[in-house]
C-alpha positions in Angstrom: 197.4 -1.7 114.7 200.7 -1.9 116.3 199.5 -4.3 118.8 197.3 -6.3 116.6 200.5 -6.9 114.9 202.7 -7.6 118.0 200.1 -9.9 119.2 200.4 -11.7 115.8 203.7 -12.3 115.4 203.6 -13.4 118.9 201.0 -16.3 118.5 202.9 -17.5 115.3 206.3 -18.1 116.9 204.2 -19.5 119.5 202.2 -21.7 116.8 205.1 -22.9 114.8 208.2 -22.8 117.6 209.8 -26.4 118.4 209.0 -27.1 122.1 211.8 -28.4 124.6 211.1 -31.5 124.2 210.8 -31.7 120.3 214.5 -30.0 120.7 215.6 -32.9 123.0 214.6 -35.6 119.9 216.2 -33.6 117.6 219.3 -33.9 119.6 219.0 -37.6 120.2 219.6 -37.9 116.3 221.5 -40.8 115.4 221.7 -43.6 117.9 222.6 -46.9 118.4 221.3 -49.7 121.3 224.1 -51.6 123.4 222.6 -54.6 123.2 223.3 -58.3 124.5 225.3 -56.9 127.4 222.6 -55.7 130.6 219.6 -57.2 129.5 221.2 -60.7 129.2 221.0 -62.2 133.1 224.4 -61.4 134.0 226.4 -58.8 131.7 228.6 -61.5 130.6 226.2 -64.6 129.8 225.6 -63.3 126.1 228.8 -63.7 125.1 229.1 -59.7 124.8 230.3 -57.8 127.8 230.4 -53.7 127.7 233.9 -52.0 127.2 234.8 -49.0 128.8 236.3 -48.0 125.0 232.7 -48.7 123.4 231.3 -45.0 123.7 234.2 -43.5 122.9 234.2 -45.5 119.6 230.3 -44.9 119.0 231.0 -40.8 119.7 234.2 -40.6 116.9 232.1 -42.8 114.7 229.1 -39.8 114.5 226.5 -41.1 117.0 224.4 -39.0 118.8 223.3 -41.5 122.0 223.0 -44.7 123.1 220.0 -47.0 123.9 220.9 -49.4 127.4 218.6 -52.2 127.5 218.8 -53.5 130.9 217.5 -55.8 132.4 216.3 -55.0 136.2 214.2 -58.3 137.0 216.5 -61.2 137.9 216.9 -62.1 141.4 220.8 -61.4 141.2 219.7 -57.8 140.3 216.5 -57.2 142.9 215.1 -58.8 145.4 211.7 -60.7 144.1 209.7 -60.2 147.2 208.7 -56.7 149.4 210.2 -54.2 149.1 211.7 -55.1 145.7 214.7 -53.1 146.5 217.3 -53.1 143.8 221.0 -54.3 144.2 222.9 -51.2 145.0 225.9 -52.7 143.1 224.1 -53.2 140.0 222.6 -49.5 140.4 226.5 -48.4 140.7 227.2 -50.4 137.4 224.6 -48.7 135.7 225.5 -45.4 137.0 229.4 -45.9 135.9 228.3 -47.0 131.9 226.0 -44.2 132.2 228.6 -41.6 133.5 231.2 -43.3 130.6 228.7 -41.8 127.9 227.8 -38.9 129.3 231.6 -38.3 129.4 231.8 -38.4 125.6 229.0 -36.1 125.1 226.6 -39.0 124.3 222.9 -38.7 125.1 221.8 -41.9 127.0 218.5 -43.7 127.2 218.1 -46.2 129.9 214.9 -48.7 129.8 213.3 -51.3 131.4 214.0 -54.8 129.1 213.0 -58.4 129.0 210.9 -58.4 132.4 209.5 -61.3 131.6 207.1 -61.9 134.5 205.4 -58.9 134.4 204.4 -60.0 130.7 202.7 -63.5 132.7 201.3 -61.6 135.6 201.3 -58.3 135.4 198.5 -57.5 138.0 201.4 -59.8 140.4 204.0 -58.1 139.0 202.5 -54.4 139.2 204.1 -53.7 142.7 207.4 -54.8 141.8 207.4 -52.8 138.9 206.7 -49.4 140.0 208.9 -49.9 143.3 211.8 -50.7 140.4 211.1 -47.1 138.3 210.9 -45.5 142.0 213.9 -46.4 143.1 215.6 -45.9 139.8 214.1 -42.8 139.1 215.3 -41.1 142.6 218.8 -43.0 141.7 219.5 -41.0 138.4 217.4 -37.8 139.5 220.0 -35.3 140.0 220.8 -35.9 136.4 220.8 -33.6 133.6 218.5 -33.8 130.4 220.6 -35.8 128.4 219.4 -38.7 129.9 216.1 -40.6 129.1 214.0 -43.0 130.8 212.0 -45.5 128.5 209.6 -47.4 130.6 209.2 -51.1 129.0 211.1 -52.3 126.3 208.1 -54.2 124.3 205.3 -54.7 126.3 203.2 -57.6 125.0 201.4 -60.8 125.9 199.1 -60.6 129.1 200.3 -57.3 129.2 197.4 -56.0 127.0 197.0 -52.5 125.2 194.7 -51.4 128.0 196.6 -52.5 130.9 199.8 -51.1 129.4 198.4 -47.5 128.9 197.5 -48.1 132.9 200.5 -49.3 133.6 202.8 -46.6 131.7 200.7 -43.5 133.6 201.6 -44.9 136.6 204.9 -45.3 136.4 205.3 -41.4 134.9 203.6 -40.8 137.9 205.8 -42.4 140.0 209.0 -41.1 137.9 207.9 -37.3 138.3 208.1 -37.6 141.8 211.5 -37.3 141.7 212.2 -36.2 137.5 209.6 -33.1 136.8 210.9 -32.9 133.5 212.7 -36.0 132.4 212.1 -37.3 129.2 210.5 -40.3 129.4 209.6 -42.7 126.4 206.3 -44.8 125.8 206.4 -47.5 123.4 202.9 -49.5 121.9 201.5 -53.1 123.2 202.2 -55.7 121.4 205.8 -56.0 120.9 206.6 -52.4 120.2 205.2 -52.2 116.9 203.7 -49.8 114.5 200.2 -51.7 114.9 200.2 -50.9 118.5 200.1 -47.1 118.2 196.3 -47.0 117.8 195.5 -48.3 121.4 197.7 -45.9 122.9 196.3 -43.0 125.4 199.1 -40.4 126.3 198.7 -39.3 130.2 198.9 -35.3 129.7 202.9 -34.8 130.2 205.1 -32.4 128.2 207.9 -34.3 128.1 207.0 -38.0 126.7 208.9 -39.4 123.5 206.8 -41.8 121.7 209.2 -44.8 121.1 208.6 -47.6 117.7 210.1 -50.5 116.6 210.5 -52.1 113.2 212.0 -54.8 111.6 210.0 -55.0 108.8 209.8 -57.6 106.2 210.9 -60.0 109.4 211.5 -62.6 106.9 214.3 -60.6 105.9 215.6 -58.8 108.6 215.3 -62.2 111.0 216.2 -64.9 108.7 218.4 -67.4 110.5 218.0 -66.0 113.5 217.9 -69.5 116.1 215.6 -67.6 118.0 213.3 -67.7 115.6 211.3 -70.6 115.0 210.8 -71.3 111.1 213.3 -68.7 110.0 215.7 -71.1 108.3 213.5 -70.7 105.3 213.9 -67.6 104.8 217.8 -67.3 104.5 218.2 -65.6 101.0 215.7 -63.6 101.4 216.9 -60.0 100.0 215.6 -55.9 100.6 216.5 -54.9 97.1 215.6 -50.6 97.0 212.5 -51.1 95.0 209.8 -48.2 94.5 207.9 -51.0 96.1 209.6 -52.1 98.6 210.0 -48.2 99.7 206.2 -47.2 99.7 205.6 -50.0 101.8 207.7 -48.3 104.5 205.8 -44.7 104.1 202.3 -46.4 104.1 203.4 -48.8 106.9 204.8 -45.2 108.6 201.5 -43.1 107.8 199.2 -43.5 110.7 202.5 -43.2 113.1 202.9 -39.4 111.8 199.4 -38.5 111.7 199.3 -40.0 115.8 202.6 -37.8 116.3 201.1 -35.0 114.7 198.1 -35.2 116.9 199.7 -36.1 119.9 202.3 -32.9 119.6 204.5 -36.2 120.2 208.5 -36.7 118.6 209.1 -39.6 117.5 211.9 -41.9 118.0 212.7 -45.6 116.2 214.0 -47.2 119.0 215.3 -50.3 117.2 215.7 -51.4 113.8 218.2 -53.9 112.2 218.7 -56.4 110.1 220.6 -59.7 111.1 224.3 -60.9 109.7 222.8 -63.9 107.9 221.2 -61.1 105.8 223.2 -60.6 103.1 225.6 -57.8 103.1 224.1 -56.0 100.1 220.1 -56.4 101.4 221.3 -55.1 104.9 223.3 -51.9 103.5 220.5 -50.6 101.4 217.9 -50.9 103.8 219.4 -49.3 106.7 221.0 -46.7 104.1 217.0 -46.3 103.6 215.7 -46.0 106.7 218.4 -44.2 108.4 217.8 -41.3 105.9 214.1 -41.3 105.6 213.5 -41.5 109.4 215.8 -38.4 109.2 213.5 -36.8 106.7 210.7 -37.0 108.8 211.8 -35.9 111.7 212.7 -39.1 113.8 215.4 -39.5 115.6 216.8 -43.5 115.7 219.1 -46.0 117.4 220.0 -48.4 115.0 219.9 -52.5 116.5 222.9 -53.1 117.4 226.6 -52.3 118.1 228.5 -55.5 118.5 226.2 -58.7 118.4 225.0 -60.5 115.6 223.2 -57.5 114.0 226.1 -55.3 115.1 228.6 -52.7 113.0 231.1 -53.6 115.1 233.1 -56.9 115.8 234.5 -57.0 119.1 236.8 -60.1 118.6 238.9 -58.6 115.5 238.4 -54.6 116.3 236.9 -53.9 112.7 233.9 -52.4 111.8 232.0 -53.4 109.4 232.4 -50.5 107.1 229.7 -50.5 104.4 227.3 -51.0 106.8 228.8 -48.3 109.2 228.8 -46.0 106.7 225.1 -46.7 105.0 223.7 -45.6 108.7 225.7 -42.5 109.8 227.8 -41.1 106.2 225.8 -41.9 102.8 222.6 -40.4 101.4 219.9 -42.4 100.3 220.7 -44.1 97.0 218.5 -44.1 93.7 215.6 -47.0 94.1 215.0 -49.5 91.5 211.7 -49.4 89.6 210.0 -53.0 88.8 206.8 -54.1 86.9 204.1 -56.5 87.9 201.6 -58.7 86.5 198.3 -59.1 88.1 197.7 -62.4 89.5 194.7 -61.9 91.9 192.2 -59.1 92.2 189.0 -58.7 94.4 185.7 -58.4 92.9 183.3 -57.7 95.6 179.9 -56.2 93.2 178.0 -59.1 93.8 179.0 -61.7 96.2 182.3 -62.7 98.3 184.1 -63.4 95.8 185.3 -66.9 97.7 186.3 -64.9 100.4 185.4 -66.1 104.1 184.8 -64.5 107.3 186.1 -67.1 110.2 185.6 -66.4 114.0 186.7 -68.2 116.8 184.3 -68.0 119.9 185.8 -65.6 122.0 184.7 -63.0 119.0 182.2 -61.9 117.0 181.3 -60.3 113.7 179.3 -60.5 110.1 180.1 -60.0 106.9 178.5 -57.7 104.5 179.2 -57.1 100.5 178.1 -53.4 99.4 179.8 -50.5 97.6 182.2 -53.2 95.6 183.9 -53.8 99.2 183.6 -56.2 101.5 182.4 -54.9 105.1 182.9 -56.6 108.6 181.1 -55.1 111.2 182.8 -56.4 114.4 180.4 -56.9 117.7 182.6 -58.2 119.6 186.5 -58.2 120.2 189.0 -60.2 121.4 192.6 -60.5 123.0 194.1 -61.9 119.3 193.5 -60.4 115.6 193.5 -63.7 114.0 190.2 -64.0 116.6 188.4 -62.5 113.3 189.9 -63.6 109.8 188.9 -62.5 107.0 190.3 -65.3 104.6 190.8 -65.8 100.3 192.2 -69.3 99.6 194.1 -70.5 95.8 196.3 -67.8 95.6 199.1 -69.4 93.3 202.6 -68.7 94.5 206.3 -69.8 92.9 209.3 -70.2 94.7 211.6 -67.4 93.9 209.0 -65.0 92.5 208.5 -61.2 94.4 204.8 -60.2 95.1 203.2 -57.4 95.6 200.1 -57.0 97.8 197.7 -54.0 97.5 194.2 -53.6 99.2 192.1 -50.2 100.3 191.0 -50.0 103.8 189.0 -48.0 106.5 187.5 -48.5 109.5 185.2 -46.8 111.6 187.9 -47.0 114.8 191.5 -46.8 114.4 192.3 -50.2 114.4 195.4 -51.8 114.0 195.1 -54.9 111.6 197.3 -57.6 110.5 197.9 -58.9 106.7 199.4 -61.5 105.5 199.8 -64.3 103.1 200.8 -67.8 103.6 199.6 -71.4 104.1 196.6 -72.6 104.1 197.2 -75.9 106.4 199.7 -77.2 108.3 201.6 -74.7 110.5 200.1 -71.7 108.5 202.7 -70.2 108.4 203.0 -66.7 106.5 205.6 -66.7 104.0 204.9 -63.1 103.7 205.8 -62.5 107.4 203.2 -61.0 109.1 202.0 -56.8 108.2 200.8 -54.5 110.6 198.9 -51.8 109.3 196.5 -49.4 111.4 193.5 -48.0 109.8 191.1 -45.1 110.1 188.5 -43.1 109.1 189.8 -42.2 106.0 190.0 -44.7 103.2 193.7 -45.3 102.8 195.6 -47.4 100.2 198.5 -49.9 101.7 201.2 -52.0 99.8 203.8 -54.4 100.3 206.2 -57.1 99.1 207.8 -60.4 99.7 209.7 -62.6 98.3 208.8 -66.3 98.1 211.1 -68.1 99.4 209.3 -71.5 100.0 208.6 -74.1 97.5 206.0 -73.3 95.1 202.3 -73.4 96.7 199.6 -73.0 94.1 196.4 -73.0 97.3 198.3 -70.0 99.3 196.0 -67.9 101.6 195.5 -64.2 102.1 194.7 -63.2 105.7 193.0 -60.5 107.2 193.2 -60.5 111.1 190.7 -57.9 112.5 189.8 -59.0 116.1 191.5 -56.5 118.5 188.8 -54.3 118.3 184.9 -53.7 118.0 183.8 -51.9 114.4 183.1 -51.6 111.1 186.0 -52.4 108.4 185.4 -51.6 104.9 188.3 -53.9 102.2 188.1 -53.6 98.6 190.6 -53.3 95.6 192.6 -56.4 97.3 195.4 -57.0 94.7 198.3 -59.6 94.6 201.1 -58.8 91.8 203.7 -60.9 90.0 207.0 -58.9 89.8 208.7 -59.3 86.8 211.7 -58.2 87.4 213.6 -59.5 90.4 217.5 -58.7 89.4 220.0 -57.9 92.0 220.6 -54.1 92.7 224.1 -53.3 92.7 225.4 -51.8 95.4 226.9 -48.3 94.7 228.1 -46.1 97.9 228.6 -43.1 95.8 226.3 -41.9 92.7 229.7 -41.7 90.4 232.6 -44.5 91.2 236.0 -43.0 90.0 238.1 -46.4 90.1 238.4 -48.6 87.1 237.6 -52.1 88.3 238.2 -54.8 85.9 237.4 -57.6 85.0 234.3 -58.2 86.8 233.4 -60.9 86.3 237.2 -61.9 87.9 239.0 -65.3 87.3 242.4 -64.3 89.3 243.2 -61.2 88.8 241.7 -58.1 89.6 243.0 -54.6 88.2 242.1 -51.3 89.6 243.2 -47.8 88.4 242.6 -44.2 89.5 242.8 -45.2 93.5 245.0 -42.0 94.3 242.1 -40.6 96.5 241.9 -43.8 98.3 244.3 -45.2 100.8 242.5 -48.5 102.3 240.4 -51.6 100.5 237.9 -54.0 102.2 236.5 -57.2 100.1 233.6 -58.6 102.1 231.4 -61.9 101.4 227.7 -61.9 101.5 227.3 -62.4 105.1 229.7 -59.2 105.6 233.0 -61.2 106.7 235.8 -59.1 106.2 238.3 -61.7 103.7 240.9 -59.3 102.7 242.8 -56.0 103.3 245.1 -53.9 101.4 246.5 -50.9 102.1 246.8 -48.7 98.7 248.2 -45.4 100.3 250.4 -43.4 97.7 249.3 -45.8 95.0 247.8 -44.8 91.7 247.4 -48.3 90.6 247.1 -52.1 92.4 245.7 -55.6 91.4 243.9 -58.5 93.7 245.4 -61.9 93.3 241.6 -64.1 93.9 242.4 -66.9 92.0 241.8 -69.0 95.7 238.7 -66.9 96.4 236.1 -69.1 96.1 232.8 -68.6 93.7 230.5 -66.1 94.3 229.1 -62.7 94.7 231.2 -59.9 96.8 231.8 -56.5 97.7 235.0 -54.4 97.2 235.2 -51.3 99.5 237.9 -48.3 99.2 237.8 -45.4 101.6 240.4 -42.2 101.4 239.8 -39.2 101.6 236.9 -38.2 99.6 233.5 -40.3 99.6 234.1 -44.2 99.8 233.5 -46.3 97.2 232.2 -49.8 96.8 231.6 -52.6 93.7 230.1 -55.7 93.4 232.3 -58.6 92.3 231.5 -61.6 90.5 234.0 -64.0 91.1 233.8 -67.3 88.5 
């Protein structure tokens, strides 16, 4: 009995213990990517450059590591022809940021970013690339665990789901000549997404980090952004804590876990950020989100970026951006705002199509089939594109301003990652919903999202269903699109119960506070998170704001002291 017992306990710590490498995401906690210094051409050329002060910073501030993008393929960096052999200056360089981190206790992930030709060519481009991890593998292999290779920042275009898992189990392989037991990250085809987890194969390794991206609603977190083309529309557009908003994220999130779970992979969020033309408001609550619910499930993260145009950090005035700062690494998750809707499409599939339409380019093909109140497309053939099958439901009335909601039920036969979207129904086509990756299985799953419209009003607005990546059968029914009714602002509020007394708001001129004993600094910030003014209120019980010059308009006053911060939202008139 005594052994039966022995044995038992012994297969349950064995069942339920953390192994290393689950311990070594754990550790990686919070992060935060250096980005726009060594994966612009020359460290300089982004406007950017590392500082030797920047990880002591990101180590005082709570950070746990740091994410290097760097970028290995330019000719200044390695040679373009046999045997590829990387600049033993630029290895140094590397080796001195690395070595700058490490000396503050920071965990440090180095990757493989913006190689661009292997994206064109990659069967040209193979040779190159595993010479490259060879020779920086052997560099850094006297290292200790605390630092991480990640193997390709994004892979996408002609670099296809297949040919990436080839391409990743190679270079492991060629990486464990020299690193047994290095950590070593894998991230998904097709631009690092959630919708590329599906056509992953993991090589049999103990010590592989599966690696995401999001930047989910893109409209939001990308508007203005000039390397975007068509995102100059989209400025305004606001993340605004909803219940909705929020269950988008755990259904988008679903099939990830389930694949970790699986996989006996951890999981890190590699990147995630929104950018300054975001307004200040939007961006806090969203990263205050995600920060804490990637937590929750076990993820560890490395927020996009630290001093660049998504950055908490300005490195022209030495200020951080405080609310934002603070929303990632200090504050819990605040209460989400629930909304109503009004039904303004549904699906109706007992019968027919219900004016829906199945279009296939010829590099694809598939059928439609209505049964079971769903609409079922077996797929016979795939293709390199989603939008290679479309599944497609014209006259779906849209108003500029309004939020929508989008709901639909979904399986498929294959796991299969899918893209949804609505948006026009001519011209560019563009989605004004941005485009949703969602991956579906077996099991009949429910997703949901939201946009806001920020377009003029289009009353012939399509829904989209790209299916094309790979052969099946994929069942859609119970396709909703909602009307929210209520669209007001949500106020931002740091802490659950404000002790200042801030009046009036809305201000004229002057602004009074009270009760600031606790609090020895304030910040007011504009929507676009410029810093305008700065008091210090140490050893004050009492202050006003002169903001008779301030112009009109919505911003943010911050206090920090010695207790939890606090922030309002000002209405100046």
């Amino acid at each position: 009995m005594y052994k039966i017992l022995v044995l038992f306990v012994l297969y349950f710590h064995m069942a339920t213990a953390q192994s290393p490498i689950h311990d070594l995401n754990k550790k990686l906690g919070k992060g935060i990517n250096m980005g726009n210094m060594f994966e612009a051409p020359s460290e300089t050329e982004w406007g950017n450059p590392f500082k030797d002060d920047y990880f002591k910073r990101i180590s005082s501030l709570g950070f746990n590591h740091v994410r290097i993008p760097i970028r290995w393929d330019v000719a200044a960096r390695c040679q373009q022809t046999e045997p590829f052999t990387i600049n033993a200056n630029f290895l140094e360089r590397i080796k001195t940021v690395v070595d700058l981190a490490k000396k503050e206790n920071l965990l440090v992930i180095i990757n493989m970013h913006h190689h661009e030709a292997i994206f064109a060519n990659p069967d040209a481009q193979k040779a190159k690339f595993l010479s490259q991890w060879t020779q920086i593998a052997t560099f850094f292999k006297d290292y200790d665990s605390n630092l991480l290779f990640e193997v390709m920042n994004e892979p996408n275009t002609n670099l296809t789901p297949d040919k990436w898992n080839t391409f990743f189990a190679e270079a492991l392989s060629a990486i464990r000549k020299t690193n047994k037991t290095r950590a070593v990250l894998i991230g998904t085809s097709n631009w690092g997404g959630l919708a590329g987890v599906s056509s992953l194969k993991i090589p049999a390794d103990d010590n592989i980090i599966l690696t995401i991206h999001y930047y989910d609603p893109f409209n939001f977190t990308h508007q203005g952004a000039d390397w975007v083309d068509g995102s100059t529309p989209w400025l305004g557009t606001k993340w605004e804590n909803t219940n909705l908003e929020r269950d988008e994220i755990i259904g988008q999130f679903k099939y990830l876990k389930e694949f970790g779970n699986q996989n006996n992979l951890p999981i890190h969020i590699g990147e995630f950020g929104a950018f300054s033309k975001a307004d200040l408001e939007s961006r806090v609550l969203w990263s205050n989100y995600l920060a804490r619910w990637f937590e929750q499930q076990g993820f560890s993260w490395a927020y996009w970026e630290f001093s660049a145009g998504f950055g908490i950090y300005n490195p022209s005035t030495g200020q951080y951006l405080q609310p934002l700062l603070d929303a990632l690494v200090r504050n819990p998750i605040s209460a989400a705002k629930e909304i109503k809707t009004n039904t303004i499409y549904e699906s109706n599939f007992t019968t027919n199509t219900n004016n829906w339409n199945l279009y296939l380019q010829p590099s694809a093909t598939a059928n439609l089939v209505i049964k079971e109140n769903s609409a079922n497309i077996e797929i016979k053939k795939s293709s390199t594109e989603g939008w290679h099958v479309q599944f497609v439901k014209n006259d779906i009335p849209l108003k500029k301003g309004k939020r929508y909601l989008v709901r639909f039920e979904a399986k498929s036969d294959t796991d299969l990652g899918i893209t949804n979207y609505i948006g026009q129904a001519s011209g560019t086509y563009s989605a004004y919903s941005s485009y949703k990756g969602f991956t579906l299985t077996s099991n009949e799953t429910k997703f949901t999202y939201s946009f806001v419209m920020t377009s003029p009003d289009d009353p012939k607005a399509r829904i989209v269903f790209d299916l094309g990546l790979k052969t099946g059968n994929v069942s859609l029914k119970n396709i909703k699109v909602e009307e929210v009714q209520d669209t007001s602002s949500v106020l931002l509020s740091i802490s659950s119960e404000n002790k200042v007394k801030v009046f009036p708001n809305p201000v004229s001129d002057e602004l009074h506070l009270s009760e600031i004993q606790d609090f020895y600094l304030l910040h007011i910030y504009d929507q676009l998170g410029r810093k305008i003014l700065q008091k210090d209120i140490s050893n004050l019980k009492s202050t006003k704001l002169d903001l008779k010059l301030l112009p009109k308009g919505v911003y943010y006053l911050y206090l920090l002291g010695s207790k939890e911060p606090e922030s309002y939202k000002l209405l100046k008139i």
